[in-house]
Each structure stands twice: as structure tokens, then as C-alpha cells.
Z-matrix of the N, CA and C atoms (Angstrom, degrees):
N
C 1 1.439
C 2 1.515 1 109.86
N 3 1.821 2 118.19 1 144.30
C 4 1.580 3 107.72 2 172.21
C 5 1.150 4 93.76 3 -71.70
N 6 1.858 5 90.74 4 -164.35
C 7 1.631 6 112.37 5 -171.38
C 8 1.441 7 105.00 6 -67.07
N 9 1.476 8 123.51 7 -43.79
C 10 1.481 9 127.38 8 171.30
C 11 1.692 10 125.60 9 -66.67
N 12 0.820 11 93.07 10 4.91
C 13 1.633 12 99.13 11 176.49
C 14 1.410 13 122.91 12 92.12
N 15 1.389 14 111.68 13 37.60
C 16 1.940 15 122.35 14 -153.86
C 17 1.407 16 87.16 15 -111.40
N 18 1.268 17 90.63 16 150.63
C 19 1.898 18 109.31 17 168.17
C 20 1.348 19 105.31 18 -89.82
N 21 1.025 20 132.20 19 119.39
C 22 1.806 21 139.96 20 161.64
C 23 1.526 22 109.80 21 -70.09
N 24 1.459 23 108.69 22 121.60
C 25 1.416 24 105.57 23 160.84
C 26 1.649 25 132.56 24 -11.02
N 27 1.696 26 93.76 25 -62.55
C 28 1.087 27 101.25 26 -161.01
C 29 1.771 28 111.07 27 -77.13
N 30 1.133 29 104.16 28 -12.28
C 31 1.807 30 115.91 29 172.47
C 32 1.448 31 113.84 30 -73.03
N 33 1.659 32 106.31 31 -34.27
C 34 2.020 33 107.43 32 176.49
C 35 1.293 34 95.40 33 -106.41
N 36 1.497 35 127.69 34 -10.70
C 37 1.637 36 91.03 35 173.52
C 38 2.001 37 108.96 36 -115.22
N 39 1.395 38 114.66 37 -6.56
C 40 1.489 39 107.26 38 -172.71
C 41 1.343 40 104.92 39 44.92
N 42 1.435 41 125.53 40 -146.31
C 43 1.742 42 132.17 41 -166.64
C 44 1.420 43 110.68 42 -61.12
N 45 1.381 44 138.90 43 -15.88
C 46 1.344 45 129.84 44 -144.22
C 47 1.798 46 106.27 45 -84.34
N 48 0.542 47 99.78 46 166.85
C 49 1.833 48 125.66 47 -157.12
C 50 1.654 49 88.56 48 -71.72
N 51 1.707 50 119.67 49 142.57
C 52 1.711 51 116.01 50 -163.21
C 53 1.686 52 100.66 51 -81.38
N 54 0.983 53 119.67 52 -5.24
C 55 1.497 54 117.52 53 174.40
C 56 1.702 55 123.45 54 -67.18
N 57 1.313 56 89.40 55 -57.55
C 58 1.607 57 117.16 56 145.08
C 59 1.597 58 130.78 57 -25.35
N 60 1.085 59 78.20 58 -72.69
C 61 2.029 60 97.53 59 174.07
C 62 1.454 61 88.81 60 -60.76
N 63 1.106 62 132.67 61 -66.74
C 64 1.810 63 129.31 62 -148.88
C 65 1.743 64 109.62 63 -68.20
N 66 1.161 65 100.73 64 -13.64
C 67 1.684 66 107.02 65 -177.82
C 68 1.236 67 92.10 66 -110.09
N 69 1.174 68 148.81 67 -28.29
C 70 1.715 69 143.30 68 161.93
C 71 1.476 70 100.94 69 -33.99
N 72 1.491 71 97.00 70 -70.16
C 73 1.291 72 119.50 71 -151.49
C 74 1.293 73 108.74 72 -53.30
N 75 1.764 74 113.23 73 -58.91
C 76 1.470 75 132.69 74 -179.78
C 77 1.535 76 108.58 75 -33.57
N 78 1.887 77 115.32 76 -32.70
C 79 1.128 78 102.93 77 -148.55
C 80 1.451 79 110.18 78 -85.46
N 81 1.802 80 103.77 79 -23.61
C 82 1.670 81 127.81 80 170.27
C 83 0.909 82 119.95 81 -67.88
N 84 1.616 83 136.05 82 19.62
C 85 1.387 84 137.98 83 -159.90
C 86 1.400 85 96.59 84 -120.50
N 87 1.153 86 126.42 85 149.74
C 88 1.708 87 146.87 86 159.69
C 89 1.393 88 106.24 87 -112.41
N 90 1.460 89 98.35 88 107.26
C 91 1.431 90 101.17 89 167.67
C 92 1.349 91 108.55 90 -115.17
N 93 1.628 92 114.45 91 129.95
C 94 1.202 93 120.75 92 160.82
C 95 1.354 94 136.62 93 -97.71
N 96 1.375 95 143.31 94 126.63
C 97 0.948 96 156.44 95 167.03
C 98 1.981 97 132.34 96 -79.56
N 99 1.448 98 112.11 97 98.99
C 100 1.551 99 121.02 98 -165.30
C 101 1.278 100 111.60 99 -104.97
N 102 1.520 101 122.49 100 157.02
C 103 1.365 102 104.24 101 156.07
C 104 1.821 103 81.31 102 -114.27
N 105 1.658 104 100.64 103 166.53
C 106 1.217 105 108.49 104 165.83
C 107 1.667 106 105.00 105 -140.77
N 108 1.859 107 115.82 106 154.45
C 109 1.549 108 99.92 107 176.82
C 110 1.461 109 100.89 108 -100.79
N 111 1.187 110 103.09 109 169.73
C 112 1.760 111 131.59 110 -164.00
C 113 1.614 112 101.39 111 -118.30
N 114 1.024 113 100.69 112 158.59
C 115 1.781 114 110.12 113 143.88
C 116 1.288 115 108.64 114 -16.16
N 117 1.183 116 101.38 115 139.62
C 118 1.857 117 118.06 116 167.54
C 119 1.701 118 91.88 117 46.94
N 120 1.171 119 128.85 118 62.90
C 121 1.552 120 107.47 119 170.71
C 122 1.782 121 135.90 120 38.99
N 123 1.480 122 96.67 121 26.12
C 124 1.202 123 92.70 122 175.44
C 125 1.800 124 118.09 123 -95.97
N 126 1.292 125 97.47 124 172.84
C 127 1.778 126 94.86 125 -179.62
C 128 1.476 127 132.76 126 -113.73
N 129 1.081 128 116.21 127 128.08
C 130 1.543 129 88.05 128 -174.77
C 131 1.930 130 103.30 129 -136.59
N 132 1.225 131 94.01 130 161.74
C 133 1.738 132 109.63 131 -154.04
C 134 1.842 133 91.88 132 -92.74
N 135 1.246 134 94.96 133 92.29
C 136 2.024 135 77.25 134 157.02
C 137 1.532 136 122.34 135 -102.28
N 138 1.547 137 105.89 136 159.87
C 139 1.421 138 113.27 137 -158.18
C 140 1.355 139 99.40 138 -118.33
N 141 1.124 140 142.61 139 83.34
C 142 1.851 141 144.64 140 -174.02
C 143 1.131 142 124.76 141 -117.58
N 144 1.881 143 109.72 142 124.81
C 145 1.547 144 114.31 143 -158.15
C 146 1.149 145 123.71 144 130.52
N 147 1.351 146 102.37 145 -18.85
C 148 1.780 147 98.29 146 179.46
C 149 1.590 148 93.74 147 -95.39
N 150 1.818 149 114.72 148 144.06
C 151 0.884 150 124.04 149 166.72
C 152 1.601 151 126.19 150 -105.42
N 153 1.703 152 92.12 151 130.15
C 154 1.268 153 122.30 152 -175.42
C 155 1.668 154 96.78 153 -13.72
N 156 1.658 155 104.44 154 -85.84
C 157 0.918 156 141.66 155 -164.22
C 158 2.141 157 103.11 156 -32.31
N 159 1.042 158 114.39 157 -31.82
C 160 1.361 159 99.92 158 -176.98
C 161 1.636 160 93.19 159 -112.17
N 162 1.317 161 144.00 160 -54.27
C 163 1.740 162 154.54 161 175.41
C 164 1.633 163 92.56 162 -73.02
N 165 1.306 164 88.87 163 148.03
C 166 1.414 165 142.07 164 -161.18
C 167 1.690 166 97.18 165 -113.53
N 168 1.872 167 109.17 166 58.55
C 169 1.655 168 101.02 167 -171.88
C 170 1.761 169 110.69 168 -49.80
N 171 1.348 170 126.89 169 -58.01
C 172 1.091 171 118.62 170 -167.38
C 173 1.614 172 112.16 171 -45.62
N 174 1.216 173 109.46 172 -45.42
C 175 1.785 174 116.43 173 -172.63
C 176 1.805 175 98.63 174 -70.49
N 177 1.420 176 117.34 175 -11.35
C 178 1.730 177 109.91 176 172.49
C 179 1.130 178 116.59 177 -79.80
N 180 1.179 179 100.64 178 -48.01
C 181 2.019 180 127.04 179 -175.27
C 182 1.502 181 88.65 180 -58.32
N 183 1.577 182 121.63 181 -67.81
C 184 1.619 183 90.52 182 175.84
C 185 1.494 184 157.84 183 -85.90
N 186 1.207 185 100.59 184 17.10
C 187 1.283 186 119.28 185 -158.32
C 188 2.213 187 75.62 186 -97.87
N 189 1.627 188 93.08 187 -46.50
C 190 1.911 189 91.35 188 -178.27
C 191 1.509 190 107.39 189 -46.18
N 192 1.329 191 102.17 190 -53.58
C 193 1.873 192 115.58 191 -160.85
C 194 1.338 193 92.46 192 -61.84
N 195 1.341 194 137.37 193 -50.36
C 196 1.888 195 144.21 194 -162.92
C 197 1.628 196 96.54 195 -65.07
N 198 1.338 197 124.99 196 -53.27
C 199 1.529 198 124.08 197 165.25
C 200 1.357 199 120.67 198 -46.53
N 201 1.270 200 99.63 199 -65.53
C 202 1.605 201 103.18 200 -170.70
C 203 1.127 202 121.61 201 -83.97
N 204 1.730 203 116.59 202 10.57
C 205 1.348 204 118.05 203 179.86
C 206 1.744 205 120.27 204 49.54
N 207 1.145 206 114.14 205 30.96
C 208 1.370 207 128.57 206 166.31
C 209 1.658 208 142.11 207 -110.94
N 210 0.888 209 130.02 208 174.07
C 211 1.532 210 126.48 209 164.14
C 212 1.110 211 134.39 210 -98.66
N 213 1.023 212 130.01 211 147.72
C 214 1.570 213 122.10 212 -166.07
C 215 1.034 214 114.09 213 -173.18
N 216 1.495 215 125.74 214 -169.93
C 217 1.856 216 131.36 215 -169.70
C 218 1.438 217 112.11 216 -158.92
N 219 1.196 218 116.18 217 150.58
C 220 1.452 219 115.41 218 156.11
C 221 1.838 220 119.44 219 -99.40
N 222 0.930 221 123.24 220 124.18
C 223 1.618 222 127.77 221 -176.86
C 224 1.736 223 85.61 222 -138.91
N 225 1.553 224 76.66 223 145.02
C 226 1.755 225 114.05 224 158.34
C 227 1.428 226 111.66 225 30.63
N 228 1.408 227 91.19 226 37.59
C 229 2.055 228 99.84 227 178.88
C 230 1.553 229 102.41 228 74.83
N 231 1.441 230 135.65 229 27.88
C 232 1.332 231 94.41 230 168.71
C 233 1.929 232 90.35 231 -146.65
N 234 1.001 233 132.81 232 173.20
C 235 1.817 234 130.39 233 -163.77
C 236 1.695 235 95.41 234 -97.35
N 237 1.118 236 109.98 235 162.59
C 238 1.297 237 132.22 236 145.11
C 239 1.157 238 143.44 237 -154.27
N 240 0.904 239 127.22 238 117.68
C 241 1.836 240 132.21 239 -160.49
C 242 1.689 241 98.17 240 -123.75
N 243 1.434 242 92.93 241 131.54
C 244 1.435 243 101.07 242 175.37
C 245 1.527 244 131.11 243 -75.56
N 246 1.595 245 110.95 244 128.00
C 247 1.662 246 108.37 245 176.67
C 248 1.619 247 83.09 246 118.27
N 249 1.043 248 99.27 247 159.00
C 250 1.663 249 122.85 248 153.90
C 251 1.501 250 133.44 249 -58.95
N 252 1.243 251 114.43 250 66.48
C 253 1.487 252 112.44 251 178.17
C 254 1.288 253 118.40 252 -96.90
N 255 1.593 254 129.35 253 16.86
C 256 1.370 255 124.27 254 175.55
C 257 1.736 256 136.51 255 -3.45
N 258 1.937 257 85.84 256 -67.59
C 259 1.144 258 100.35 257 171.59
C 260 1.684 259 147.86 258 -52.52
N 261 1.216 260 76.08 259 -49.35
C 262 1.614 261 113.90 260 -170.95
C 263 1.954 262 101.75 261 -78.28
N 264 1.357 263 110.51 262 -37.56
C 265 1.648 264 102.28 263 176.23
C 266 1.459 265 96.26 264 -85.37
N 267 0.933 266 156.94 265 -15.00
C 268 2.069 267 142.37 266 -167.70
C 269 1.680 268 88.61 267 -109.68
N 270 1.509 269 119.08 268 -7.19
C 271 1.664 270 96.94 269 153.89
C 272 1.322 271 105.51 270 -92.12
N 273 1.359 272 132.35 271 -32.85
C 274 1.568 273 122.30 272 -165.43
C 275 1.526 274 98.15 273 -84.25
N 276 1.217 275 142.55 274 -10.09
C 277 1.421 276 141.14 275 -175.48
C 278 1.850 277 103.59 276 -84.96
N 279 1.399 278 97.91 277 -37.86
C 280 1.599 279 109.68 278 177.15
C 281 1.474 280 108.24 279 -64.91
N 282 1.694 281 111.76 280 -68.85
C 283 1.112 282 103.75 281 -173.68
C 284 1.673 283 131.76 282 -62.86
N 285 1.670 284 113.08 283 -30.68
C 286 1.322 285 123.21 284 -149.34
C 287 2.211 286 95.63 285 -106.41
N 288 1.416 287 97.42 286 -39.21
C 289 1.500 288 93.09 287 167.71
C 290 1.284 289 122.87 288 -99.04
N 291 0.803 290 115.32 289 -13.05
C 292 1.483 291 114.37 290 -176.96
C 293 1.435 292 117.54 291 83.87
N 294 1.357 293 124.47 292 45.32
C 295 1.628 294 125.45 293 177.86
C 296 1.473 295 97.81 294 -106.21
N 297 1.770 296 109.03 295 124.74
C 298 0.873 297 107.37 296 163.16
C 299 1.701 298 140.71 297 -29.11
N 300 1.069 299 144.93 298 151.73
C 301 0.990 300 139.29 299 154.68
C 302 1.723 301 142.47 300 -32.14
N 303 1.752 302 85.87 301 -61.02
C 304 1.525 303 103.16 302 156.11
C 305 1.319 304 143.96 303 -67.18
N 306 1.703 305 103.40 304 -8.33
C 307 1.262 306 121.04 305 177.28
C 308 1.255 307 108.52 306 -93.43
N 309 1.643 308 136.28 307 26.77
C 310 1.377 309 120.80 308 -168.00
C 311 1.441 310 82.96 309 -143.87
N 312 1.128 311 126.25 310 105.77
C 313 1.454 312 136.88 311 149.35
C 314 1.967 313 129.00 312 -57.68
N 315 0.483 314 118.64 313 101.92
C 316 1.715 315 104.90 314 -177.65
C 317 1.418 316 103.82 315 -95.44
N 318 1.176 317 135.81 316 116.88
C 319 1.539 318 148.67 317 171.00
C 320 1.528 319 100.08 318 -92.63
N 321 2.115 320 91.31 319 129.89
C 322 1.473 321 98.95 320 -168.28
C 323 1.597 322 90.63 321 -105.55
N 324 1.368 323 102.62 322 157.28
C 325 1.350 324 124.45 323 -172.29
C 326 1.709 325 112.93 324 -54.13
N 327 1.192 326 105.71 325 134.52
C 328 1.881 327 90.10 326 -171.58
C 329 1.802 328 95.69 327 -84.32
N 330 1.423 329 146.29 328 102.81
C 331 1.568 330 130.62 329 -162.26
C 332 1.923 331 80.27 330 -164.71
């Protein structure tokens, strides 16, 4: 384990082939999905949980923003794309990365 409490590749995968490791890994991950409001009542979708260390956040955030036709950012390890896309990102995370189902929590707004 790092100093923060992270699983290292090389601790869940030892010798095995990086394809391997990256679908190991994907499968130990909790990703959560928020909306939060902004200024002027706006909304925005954060994506928290995927680790740096195996995803390529910038190449997620856009491949999300190019789908959903939106804007968005990566900060402090976790995505954000503006508006409410709940839905629509924990299907493209299912289908396009391969995160389990059960591993994607969506937390509903406490309002």
C-alpha cells in the first residue's frame, strides 16, 4: 500500500501482463458519481474514484465532454463536466471502461 492508502499496480498485479493489471484494478475501484450546485444555480457532475495512477483522467474527461457535448475539467484527481449527466456517465463508464456496475455509486443530492 502507498503512504495514502493506494493499491500499486505492482502489489495487485505482480508479473501479469498490463492489460490484466488495468481490468484487476478497474474492478477494485469505487467510483462515485455527484451532482453539486454552483453559482447562479447551476449544476455540475463530479466523477470521484478513478485512480490517476491506472486512467488517463484528462483522456476520460474528454472522451465524457466529446459524448456529452459539454464542458468540463479535471481538478484534484476527480472530473467535472457541467449540468447533470448522472445517468448518461455510469452508462459510458460501464460500457466504454469497463467498471463494474456495482462499483459506481451515484449519490443523490441531499435538497
Amino acid at each position: 500500500m502507498g503512504s495514502r492508502g493506494r493499491i500499486s499496480l505492482e502489489s495487485v498485479c505482480g508479473g501479469l501482463p498490463e492489460e490484466l493489471c488495468v481490468q484487476i484494478s478497474s474492478e477494485q475501484q469505487i467510483v462515485k458519481i455527484r451532482i453539486e450546485k454552483r453559482k447562479f444555480g447551476k449544476e455540475v457532475t463530479v466523477i470521484e474514484g478513478l485512480d490517476g495512477d491506472v486512467y488517463n483522467l484528462k483522456e476520460i474527461a474528454s472522451r465524457l465532454k466529446s459524448k456529452l457535448a459539454v464542458g468540463g475539467t479535471v481538478k484534484d484527481n476527480h472530473i467535472e463536466l457541467q449540468g447533470n449527466h448522472k445517468a448518461r456517465v455510469r452508462q459510458i463508464l460501464i460500457e466504454e471502461l469497463g467498471i463494474p456496475p456495482e462499483n459506481i455509486i451515484t449519490i443523490e443530492s441531499e435538497e
